[in-house]
VOPAKE-244512 format. One record per residue (C-alpha): residue number from 1; residue in three letters; x, y, z. Coordinates in steps of 0.2 Angstrom, whole numbers. Layout:
N
i,aa,px,py,pz
NUM,ala,X,Y,Z
...
***
This chain:
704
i,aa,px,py,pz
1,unk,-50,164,-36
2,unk,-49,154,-50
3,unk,-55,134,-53
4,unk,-52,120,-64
5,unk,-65,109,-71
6,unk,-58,91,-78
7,unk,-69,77,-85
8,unk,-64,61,-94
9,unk,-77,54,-102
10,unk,-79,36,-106
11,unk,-88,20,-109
12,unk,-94,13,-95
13,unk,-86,13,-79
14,unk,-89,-6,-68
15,unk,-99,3,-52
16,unk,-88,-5,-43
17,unk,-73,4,-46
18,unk,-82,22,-47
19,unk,-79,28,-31
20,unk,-61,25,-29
21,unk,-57,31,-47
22,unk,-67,48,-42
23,unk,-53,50,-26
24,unk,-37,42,-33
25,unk,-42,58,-48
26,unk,-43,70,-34
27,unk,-28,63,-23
28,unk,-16,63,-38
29,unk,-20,80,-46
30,unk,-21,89,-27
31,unk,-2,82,-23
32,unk,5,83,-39
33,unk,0,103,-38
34,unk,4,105,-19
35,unk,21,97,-23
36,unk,25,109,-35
37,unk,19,123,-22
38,unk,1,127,-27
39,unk,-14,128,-13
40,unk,-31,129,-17
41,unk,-48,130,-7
42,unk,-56,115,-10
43,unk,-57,99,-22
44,unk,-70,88,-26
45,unk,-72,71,-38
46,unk,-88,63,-43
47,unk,-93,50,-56
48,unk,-104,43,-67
49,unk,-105,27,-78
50,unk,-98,36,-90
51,unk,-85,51,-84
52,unk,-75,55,-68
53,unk,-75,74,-66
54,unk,-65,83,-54
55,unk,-67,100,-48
56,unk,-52,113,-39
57,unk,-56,130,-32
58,unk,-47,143,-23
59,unk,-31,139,-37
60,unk,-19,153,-39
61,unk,-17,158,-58
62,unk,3,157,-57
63,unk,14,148,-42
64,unk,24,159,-30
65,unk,39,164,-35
66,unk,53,156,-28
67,unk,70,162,-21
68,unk,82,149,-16
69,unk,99,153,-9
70,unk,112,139,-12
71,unk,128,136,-4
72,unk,142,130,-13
73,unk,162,126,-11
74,unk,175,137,-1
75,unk,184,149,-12
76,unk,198,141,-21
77,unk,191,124,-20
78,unk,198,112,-35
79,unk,189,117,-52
80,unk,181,101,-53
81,unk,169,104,-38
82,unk,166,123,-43
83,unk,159,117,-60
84,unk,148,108,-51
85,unk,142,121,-42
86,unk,138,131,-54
87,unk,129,117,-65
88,unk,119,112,-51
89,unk,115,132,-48
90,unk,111,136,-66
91,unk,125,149,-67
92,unk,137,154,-82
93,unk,151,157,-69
94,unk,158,162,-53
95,unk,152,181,-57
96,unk,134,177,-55
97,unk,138,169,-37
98,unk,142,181,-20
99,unk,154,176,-8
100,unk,151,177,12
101,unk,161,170,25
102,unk,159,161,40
103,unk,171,160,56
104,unk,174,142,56
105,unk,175,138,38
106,unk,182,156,27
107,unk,172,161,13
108,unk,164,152,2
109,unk,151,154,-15
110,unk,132,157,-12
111,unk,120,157,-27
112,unk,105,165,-26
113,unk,90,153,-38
114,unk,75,166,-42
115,unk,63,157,-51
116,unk,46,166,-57
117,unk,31,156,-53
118,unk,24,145,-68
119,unk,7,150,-74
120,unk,-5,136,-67
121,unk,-11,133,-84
122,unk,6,127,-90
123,unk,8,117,-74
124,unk,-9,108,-76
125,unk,-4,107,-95
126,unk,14,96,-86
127,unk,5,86,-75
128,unk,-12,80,-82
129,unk,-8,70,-96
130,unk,5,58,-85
131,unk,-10,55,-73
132,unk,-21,51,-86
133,unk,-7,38,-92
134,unk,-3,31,-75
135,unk,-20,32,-71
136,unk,-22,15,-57
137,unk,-37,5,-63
138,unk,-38,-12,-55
139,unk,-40,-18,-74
140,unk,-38,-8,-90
141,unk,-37,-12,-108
142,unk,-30,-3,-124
143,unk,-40,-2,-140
144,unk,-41,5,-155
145,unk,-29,6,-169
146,unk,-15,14,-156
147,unk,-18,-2,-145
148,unk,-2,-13,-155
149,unk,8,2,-151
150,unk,18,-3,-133
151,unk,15,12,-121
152,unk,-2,14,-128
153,unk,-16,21,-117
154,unk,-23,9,-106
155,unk,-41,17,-96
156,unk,-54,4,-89
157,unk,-65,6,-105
158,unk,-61,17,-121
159,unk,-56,36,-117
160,unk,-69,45,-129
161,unk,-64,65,-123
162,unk,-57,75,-110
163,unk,-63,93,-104
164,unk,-52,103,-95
165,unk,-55,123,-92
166,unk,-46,134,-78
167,unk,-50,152,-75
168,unk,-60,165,-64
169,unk,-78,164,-61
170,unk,-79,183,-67
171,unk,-71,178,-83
172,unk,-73,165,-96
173,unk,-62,152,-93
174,unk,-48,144,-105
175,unk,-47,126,-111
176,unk,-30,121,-103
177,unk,-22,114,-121
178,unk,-13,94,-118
179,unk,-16,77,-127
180,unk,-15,61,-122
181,unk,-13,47,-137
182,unk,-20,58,-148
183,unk,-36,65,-138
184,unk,-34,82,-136
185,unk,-42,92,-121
186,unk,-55,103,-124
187,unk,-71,110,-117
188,unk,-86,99,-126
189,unk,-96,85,-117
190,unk,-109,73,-118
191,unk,-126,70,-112
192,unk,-136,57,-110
193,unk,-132,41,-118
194,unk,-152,40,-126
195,unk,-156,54,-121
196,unk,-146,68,-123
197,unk,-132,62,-133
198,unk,-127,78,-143
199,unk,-112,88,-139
200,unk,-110,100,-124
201,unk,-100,114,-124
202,unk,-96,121,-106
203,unk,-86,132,-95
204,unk,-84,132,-78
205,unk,-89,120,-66
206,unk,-108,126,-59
207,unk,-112,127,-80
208,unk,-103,112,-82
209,unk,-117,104,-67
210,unk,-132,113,-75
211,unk,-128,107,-95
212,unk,-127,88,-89
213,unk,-144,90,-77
214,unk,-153,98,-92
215,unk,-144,84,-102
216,unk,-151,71,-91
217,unk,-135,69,-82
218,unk,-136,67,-63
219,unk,-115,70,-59
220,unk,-114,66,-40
221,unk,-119,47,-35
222,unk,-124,53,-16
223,unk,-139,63,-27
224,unk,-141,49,-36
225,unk,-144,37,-24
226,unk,-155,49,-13
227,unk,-167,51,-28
228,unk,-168,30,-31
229,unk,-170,30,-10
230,unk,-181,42,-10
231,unk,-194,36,-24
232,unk,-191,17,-19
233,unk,-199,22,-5
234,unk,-215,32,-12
235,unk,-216,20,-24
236,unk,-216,7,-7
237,unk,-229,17,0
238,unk,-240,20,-12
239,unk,-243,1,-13
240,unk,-244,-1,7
241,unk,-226,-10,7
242,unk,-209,-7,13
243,unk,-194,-5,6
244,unk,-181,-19,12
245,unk,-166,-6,11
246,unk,-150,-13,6
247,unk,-136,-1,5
248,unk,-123,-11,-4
249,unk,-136,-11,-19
250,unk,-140,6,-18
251,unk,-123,10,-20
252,unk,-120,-2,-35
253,unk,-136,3,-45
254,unk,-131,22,-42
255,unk,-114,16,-52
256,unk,-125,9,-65
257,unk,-137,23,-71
258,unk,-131,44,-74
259,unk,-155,47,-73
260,unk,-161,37,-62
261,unk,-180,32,-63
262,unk,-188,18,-50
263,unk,-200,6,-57
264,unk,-213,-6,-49
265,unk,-211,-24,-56
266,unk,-221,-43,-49
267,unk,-217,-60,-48
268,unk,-229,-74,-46
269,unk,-235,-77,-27
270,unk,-232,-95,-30
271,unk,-215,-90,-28
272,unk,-217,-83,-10
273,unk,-215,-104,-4
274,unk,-197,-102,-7
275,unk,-185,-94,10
276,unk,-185,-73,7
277,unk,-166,-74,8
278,unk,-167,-86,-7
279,unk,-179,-73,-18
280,unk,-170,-56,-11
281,unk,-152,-64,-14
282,unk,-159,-71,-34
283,unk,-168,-55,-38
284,unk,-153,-46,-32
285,unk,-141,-55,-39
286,unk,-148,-57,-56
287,unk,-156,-40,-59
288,unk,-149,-27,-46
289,unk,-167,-26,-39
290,unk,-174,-20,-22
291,unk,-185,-30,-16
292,unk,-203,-27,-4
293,unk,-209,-32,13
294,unk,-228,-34,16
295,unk,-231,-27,35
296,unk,-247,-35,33
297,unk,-243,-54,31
298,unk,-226,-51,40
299,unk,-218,-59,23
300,unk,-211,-50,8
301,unk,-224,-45,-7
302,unk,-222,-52,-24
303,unk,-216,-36,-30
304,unk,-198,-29,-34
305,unk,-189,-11,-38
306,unk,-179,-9,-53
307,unk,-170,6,-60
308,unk,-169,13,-77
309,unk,-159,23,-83
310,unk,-171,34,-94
311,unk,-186,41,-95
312,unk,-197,28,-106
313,unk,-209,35,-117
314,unk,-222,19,-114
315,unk,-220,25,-95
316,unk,-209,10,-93
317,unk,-220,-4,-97
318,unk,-208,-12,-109
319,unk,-193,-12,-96
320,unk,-204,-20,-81
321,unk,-211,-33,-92
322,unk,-193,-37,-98
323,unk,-186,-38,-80
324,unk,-201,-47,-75
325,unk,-198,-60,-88
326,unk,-181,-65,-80
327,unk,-185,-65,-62
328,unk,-199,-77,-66
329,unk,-186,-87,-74
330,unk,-174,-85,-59
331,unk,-187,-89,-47
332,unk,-192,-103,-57
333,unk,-172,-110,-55
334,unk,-171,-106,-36
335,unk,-192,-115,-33
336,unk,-182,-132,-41
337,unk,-166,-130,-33
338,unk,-176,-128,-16
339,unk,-189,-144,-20
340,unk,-176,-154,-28
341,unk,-163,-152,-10
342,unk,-177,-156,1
343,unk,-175,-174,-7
344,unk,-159,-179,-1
345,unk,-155,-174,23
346,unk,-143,-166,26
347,unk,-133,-180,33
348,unk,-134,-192,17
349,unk,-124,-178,9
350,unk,-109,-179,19
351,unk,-100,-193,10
352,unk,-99,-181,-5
353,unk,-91,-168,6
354,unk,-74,-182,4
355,unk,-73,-176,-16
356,unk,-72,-157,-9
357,unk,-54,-152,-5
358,unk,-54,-140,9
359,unk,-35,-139,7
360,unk,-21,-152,0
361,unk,-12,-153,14
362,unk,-27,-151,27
363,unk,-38,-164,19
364,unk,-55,-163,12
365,unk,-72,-154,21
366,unk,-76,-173,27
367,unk,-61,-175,36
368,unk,-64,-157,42
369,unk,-79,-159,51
370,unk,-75,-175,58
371,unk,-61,-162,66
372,unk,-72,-149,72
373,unk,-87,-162,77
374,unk,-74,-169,90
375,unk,-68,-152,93
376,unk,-86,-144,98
377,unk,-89,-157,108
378,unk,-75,-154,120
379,unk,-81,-137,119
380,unk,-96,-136,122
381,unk,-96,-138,142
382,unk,-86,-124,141
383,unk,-99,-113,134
384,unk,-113,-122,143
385,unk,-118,-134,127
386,unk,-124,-150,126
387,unk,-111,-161,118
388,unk,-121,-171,108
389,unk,-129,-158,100
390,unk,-114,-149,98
391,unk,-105,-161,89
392,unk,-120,-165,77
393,unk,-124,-147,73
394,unk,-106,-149,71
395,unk,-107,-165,58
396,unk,-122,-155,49
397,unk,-114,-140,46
398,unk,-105,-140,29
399,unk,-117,-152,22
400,unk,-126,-139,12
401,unk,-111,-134,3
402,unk,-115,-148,-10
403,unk,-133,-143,-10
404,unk,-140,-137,-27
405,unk,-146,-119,-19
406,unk,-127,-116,-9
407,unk,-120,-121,-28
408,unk,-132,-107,-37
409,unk,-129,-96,-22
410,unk,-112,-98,-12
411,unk,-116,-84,-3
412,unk,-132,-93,5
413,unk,-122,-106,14
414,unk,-125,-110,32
415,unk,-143,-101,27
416,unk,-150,-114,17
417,unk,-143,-126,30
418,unk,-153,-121,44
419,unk,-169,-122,33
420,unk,-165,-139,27
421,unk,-160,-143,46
422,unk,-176,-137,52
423,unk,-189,-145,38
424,unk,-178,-163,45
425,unk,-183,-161,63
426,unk,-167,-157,68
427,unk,-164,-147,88
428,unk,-167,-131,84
429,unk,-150,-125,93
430,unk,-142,-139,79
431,unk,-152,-129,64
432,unk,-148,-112,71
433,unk,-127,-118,74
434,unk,-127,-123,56
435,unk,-130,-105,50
436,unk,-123,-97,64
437,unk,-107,-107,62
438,unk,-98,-95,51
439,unk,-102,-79,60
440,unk,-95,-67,64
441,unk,-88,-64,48
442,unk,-81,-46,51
443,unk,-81,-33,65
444,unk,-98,-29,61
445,unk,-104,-45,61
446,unk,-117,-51,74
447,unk,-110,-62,88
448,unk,-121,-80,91
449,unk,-127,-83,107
450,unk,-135,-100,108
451,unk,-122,-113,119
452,unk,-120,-125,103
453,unk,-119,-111,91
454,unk,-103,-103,101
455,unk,-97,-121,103
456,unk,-96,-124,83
457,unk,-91,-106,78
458,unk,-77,-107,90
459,unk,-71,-127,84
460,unk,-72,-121,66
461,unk,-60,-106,68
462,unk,-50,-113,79
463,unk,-48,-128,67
464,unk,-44,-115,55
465,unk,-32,-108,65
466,unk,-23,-121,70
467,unk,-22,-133,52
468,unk,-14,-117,43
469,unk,-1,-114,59
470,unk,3,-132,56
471,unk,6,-131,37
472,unk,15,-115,40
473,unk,3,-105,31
474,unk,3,-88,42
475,unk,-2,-72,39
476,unk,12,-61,32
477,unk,10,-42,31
478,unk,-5,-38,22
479,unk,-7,-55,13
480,unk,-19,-66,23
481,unk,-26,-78,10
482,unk,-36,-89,21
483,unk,-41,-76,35
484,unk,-34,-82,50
485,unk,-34,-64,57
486,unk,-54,-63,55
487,unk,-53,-81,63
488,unk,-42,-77,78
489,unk,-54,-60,77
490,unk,-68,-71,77
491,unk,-64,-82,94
492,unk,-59,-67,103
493,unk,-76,-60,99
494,unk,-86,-76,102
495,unk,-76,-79,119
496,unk,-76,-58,124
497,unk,-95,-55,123
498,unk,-103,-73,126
499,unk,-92,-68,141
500,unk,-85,-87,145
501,unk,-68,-93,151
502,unk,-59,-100,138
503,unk,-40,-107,141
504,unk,-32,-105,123
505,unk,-17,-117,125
506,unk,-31,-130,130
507,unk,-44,-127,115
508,unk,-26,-128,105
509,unk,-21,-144,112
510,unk,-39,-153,110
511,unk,-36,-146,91
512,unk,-21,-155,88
513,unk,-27,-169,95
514,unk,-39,-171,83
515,unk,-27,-165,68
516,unk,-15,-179,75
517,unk,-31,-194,75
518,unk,-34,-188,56
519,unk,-14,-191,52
520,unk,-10,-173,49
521,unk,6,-169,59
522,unk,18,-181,69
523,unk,24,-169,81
524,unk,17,-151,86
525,unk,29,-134,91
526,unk,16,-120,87
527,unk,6,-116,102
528,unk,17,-100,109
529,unk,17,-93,93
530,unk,0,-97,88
531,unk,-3,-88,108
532,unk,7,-72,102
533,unk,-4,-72,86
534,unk,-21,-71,97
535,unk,-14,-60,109
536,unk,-9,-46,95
537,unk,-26,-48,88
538,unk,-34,-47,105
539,unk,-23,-29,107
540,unk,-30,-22,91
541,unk,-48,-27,96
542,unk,-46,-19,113
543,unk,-37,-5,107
544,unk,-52,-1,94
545,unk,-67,-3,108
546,unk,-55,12,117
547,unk,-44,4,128
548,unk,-27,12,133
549,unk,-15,2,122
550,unk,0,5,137
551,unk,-12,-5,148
552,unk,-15,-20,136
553,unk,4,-21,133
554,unk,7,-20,155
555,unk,-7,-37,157
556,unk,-3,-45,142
557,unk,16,-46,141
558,unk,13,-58,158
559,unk,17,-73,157
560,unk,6,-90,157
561,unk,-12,-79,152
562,unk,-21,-85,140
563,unk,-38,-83,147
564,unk,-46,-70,135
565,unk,-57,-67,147
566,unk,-48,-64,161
567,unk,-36,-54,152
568,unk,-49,-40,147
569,unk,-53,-40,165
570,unk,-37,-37,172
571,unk,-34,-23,157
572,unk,-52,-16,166
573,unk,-45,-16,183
574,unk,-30,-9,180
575,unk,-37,7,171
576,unk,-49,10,186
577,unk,-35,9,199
578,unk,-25,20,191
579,unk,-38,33,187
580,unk,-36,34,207
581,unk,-22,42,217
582,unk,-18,31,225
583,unk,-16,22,209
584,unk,-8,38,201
585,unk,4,39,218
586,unk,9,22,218
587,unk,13,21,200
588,unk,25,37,203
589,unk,33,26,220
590,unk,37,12,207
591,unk,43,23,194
592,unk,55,31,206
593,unk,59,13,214
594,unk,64,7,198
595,unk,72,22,190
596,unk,85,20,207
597,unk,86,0,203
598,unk,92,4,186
599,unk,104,16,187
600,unk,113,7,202
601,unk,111,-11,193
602,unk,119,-3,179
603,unk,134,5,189
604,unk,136,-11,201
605,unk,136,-22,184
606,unk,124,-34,192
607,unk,105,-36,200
608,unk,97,-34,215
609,unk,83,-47,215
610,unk,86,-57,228
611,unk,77,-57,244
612,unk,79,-42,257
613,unk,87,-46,272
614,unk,76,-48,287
615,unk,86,-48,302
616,unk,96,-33,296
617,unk,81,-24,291
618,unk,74,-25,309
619,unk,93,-23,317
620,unk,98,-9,309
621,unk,84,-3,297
622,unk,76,13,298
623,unk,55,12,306
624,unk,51,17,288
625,unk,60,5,281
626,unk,54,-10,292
627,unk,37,-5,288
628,unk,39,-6,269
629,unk,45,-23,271
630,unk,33,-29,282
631,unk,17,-18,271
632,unk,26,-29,257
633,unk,26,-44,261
634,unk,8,-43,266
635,unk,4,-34,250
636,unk,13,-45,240
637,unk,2,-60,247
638,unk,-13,-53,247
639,unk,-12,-49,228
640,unk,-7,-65,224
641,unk,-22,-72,234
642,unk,-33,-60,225
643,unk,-26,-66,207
644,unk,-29,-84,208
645,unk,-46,-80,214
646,unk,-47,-70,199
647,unk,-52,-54,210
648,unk,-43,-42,200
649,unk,-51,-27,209
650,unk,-46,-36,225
651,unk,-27,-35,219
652,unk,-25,-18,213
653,unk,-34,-13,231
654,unk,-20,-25,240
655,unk,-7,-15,228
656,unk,-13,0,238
657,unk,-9,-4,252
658,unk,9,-1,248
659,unk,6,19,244
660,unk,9,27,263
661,unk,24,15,266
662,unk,33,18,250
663,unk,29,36,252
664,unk,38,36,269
665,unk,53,25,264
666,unk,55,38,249
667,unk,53,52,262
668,unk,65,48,275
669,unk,77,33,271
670,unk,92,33,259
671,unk,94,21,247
672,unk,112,25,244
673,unk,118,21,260
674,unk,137,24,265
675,unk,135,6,273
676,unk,138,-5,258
677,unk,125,-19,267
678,unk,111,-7,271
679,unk,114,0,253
680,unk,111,-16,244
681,unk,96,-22,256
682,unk,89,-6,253
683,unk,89,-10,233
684,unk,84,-26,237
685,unk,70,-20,244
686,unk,67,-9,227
687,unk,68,-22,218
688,unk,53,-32,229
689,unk,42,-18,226
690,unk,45,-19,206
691,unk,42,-40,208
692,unk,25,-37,221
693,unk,16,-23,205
694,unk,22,-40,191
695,unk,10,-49,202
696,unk,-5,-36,194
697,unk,4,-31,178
698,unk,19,-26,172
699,unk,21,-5,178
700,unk,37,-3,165
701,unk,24,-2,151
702,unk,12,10,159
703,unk,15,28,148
704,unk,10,45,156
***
């Protein structure tokens, strides 16, 4: 079968956006041919900094023919509609039709549509150049002399060429013939910017491959980034180090090279004084270098890793002393911004945190952690914490943001906070609840542990959480511009696996308390919704560790929960009593219960949710029945017991006690009684079987 090669070769692609240009090239060529009927084997995109290439196999060399038949109007409908029949078909006239007949309807016109299938050439030809065009870039640019024309060519950097050949691997493939603003397909190439830069003429895609590797051209980023890993880490070893992997880098620096060649560069030990976040995150950040740990001195070495993209004929001695240069000069920033921040405690910096707006209508970060201070420490005997230490780790916890390393280095704040907290004898909980404050930033985010760290992380999100529920500022559809669903995320995390009991109405309530003494809000509706915001988040969280989504929706559309904990447990106990049978059976009791109540409640136009009659159960009730109500009524109480105790194991048992009894009512009592009295205590009694399971969870939500 034949395959189709596409390149586009350009000036350099950001790294960033490599990856998803490679795949939205392979998603919009693969639907626009399966729209128009093609199938094909396989596809495949890669990039480079300088060309996407795409790769088809298994394509056909013409689509399937087509035959369509199309029904039309009845014969002898107006001429109007029969013109417009035959447009529509593509006939010259009624000749070209055929006429059947139908029972119901008489005869009518049929056309039958044959269409030959287009050669895949002349398709690709069709769809190629509109890609190209429509091409999604996050950010693009026109140049060039066509660049004052409107509807110009916009690409992410200047579109030098384009190569696109289709054809069978036992022939020589054709160049499929289309322009786009004046670059015309074709099947030449380019190497290596340095170098290899001389045209390459290619065919198919294996020669394609071959021609860049001999042109110093590594086309697929996975292989590029296993040869940096790979000699990173002999070049590691070799000098008795490791290699302080960093994925997110490897990936970038992939994006920035099409050879790749790994070289050895050093810094000053001098430099090894300042924290080895501080160095990793400068050398990183400024030169796209890995950086080294000594197992020997359990610190990092004075070396880094850089990567070139060429094969330098002094071995590469230029380059390093070039990079070296600028670390030093990097290092040399971040060794005075860490010296000149010891100067000045953390706590003498918070009068500057009132010139920092955290938000207009929210205040600044001063006012803020005077909120969360007071906050944290009614936390904190929740979550087994000091208070005093909660609400100064609380007090100390911004303070770096107006720090000269956190203004270099946002991405080190909270860090550089716990250093500085530590060099000023502060509580090692307060130092560690400074950094840990922030976490967890994601689902993959470690969860803190220490009392005082909990007690600050959960004050400053649910701060968060309330101020922007206040303003009105919510989440809505995918925009979520100040992260409230990673901050609800965040407290259901912290409050899960610390495993602690944390009433969310309360923590709201002490929340806007403290928004009311900083003269934020007069007057406070939120706390349901804010509740019903929590609780979905809490649904997709459980719902991704593997929970039955049916379960979560039967505990959490009770009313009056909003222990997470306790929530997550009931959701636990649940899905073990039903995993029994008498779990299963009693589930099938209630079903049938129900499904009776609703079809008589809908009949009688009314409900039955009173209480069951006593007296005439035991007068003129059946054994079966008077042993339901009285297995209920026990049931009932002793699921309730269990509940407040918060033994949910204990109340699903107590729910199994109903199984034999509801078994037997089912068995030998009739609901619809001829006696209109029997027949409505009998529901009744339905009804307090439905009422006793709310007690546990809701059964209506319960699927399977």
């Amino acid at each position: 079968m034949p395959d189709l090669l596409l390149e586009l070769f350009s000036e350099e692609i950001p790294a960033r956006m490599q990856r998803r240009a490679a795949e939205d090239l392979r998603k919009l060529v693969t639907d626009a041919l399966v729209e128009r009927g093609f199938v094909y084997e396989g596809a495949k995109a890669f990039s480079t900094p300088r060309r996407l290439a795409l790769n088809i196999v298994g394509l056909p060399v013409k689509g399937q023919d087509v035959r369509e038949e199309r029904k039309g109007p009845r014969v002898g409908a107006p001429d109007a509609a029969v013109q417009g029949f035959l447009k529509s078909a593509g006939l010259t006239s009624l000749d070209e039709a055929k006429i059947e007949s139908d029972p119901k309807k008489g005869e009518f016109y049929v056309a039958i549509i044959e269409r030959p299938g287009l050669p895949t050439q002349d398709v690709l030809a069709e769809i190629l150049p509109q890609i190209i065009k429509t091409f999604p870039w996050p950010k693009s640019m026109r140049w060039g002399a066509a660049s004052t024309q409107p509807g110009s060519l916009r690409w992410v950097r200047p579109l030098h060429s384009i190569v696109c050949t289709f054809g069978p691997e036992t022939e020589e493939p054709e160049v499929v013939r289309f322009e786009v603003d004046g670059i015309a397909s074709g099947d030449i190439t380019y190497g290596h910017r340095f170098m290899a830069p001389d045209a390459i003429r290619v065919k198919r895609f294996d020669d394609y491959v071959a021609a860049l590797e001999r042109a110093k051209v590594v086309l697929d980023a996975d292989r590029r980034k296993d040869i940096i890993l790979h000699d990173a880490k002999d070049l590691a070893f070799a000098q008795g180090l490791q290699l302080v992997e960093d994925e997110g880098l490897l990936e970038e620096v992939a994006g920035l090279v099409e050879w790749p060649v790994v070289l050895m560069g050093s810094f000053d030990e001098s430099f090894l004084e300042i924290p080895p976040e501080v160095i990793r995150t400068t050398i990183r950040a400024n030169q796209k270098c890995f950086v080294l740990f000594d197992a020997r001195t359990d610190k990092l070495a004075n070396k880094f890793l850089l990567t070139a993209n060429l094969i330098a004929k002094d071995g590469g001695k230029t380059i390093v002393a070039g990079n070296e240069r600028v670390v030093h000069a990097r290092l040399s920033d971040a060794k005075f911004f860490w010296e000149t921040d010891q100067k000045t405690k953390l706590e003498d910096r918070l009068e500057k945190l009132k010139q920092i707006v955290f938000h207009e209508k929210l205040g600044t970060q001063f006012e803020r952690v005077e909120r969360i201070a007071a906050l944290a420490k009614e936390l904190a005997p929740i979550v087994g914490a000091d208070p005093a230490l909660a609400a100064r780790a609380a007090r100390l916890a911004k303070a770096d943001l107006v720090t000269e390393m956190v203004g270099e280095f946002p991405e080190l704040q909270g860090l550089m906070g716990r250093y500085y907290a530590a060099i000023e004898g502060e509580n090692p909980s307060v130092a560690l609840a400074v950094e840990e404050h922030y976490k967890p930033l994601g689902p993959s985010d470690r969860v803190p542990t220490d009392p005082v760290s909990v007690a600050v992380a959960l004050a400053d999100k649910i701060d968060t959480l309330m101020g922007f529920w206040l303003i009105d500022e919510k989440p809505t559809g995918s925009k979520d511009p100040y992260a409230l669903r990673r901050a609800a995320l965040g407290v259901i995390r912290l409050t899960l696996q610390n495993e602690f009991r944390l009433s969310f109405a309360t923590a709201a309530l002490r929340a806007i308390a403290a928004l009311k003494a900083d003269g934020r809000t007069e007057s406070v509706v939120i706390g349901a919704d804010l509740l019903s915001f929590l609780v979905d988040r809490l649904k997709v969280y459980l719902r991704e560790q593997g929970a039955r989504h049916d379960l979560i929706d039967a505990v959490l559309s009770l009313d009056g929960e909003d222990d997470l904990l306790m929530l997550v447990r009931r959701v636990e106990a649940l899905g073990r009593f039903l995993d029994t049978e008498d779990g299963a059976n009693l589930l099938a009791g209630y079903r049938r219960a129900t499904n009776i109540l609703r079809i008589e409640e809908k009949k009688d136009g009314r409900a039955y949710d009173g209480e069951p009659n006593r007296v005439l159960i035991h007068e003129r009730g059946l054994p079966e029945e008077r042993v339901l109500f009285e297995v209920l009524e026990a049931a009932t109480r002793h699921a309730r017991e269990h509940v407040s105790k918060e033994d949910f194991e204990g109340a699903m048992k107590a729910l199994a006690e109903l199984r034999p009894a509801v078994d037997a009512f089912f068995d030998k009592v009739t609901v619809n009684a001829e006696d209109s009295a029997l027949r409505e205590n009998r529901l009744t009694l339905l009804n307090a079987i439905r009422e006793t399971t709310r007690s546990v969870a809701d059964f209506s939500r319960i699927e399977g």
